[in-house]
C-alpha positions as CSV (number, residue, x, y, z in Angstrom):
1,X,-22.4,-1.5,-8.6
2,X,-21.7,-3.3,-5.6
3,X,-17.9,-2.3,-4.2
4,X,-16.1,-4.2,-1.5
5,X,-15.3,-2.3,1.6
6,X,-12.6,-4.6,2.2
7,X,-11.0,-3.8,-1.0
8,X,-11.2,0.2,-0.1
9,X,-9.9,-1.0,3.0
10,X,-6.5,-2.3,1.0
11,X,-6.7,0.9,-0.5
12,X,-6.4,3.1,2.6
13,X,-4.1,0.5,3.8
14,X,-1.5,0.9,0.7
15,X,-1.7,4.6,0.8
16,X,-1.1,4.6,4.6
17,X,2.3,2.8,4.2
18,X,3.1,4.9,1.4
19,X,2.7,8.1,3.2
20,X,4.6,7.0,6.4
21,X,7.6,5.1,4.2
22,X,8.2,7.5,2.0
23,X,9.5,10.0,4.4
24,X,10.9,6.9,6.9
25,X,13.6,5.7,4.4
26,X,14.9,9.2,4.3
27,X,14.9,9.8,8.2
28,X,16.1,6.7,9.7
29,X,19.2,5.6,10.0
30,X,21.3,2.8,7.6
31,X,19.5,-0.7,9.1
32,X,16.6,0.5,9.1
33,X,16.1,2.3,6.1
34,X,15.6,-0.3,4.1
35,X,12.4,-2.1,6.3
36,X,10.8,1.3,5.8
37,X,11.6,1.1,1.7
38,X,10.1,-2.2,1.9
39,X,7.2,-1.0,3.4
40,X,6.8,1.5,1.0
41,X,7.0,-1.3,-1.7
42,X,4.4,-3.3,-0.2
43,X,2.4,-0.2,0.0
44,X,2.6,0.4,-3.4
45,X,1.6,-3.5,-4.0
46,X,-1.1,-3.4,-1.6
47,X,-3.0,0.3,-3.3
48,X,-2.3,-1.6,-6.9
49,X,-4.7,-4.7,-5.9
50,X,-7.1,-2.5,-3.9
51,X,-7.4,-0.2,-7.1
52,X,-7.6,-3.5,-9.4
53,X,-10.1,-6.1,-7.1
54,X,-12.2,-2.2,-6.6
55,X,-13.2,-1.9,-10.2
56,X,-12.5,-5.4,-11.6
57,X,-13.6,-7.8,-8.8
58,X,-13.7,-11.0,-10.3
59,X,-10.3,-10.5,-11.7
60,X,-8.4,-13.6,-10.4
């Protein structure tokens, strides 16, 4: 089975902005909170199509 690194790479990525935004949206203050939510969202976008182009990567 041939994996892409570049898709574990998205992976790693996704769970990286995860674990810093997480924490971010509840520590900073009321501007600023909500970059570090949308981080979090793309974080959670970005691990999605790591997991799905990982194990299904012809899928689009």
């Amino acid at each position: 089975m041939n994996i892409g690194y570049q898709y574990i790479l998205l992976i790693i990525a996704g769970v990286a902005g995860m674990a810093w935004g997480l924490p971010a949206a509840h520590r900073l203050r009321r501007p600023f909170d909500i970059g570090a939510a949308v981080v979090v969202l793309c974080g959670v976008i970005v691990f999605a199509l790591g997991i799905l182009l990982t194990f299904s990567p012809n899928f689009f």
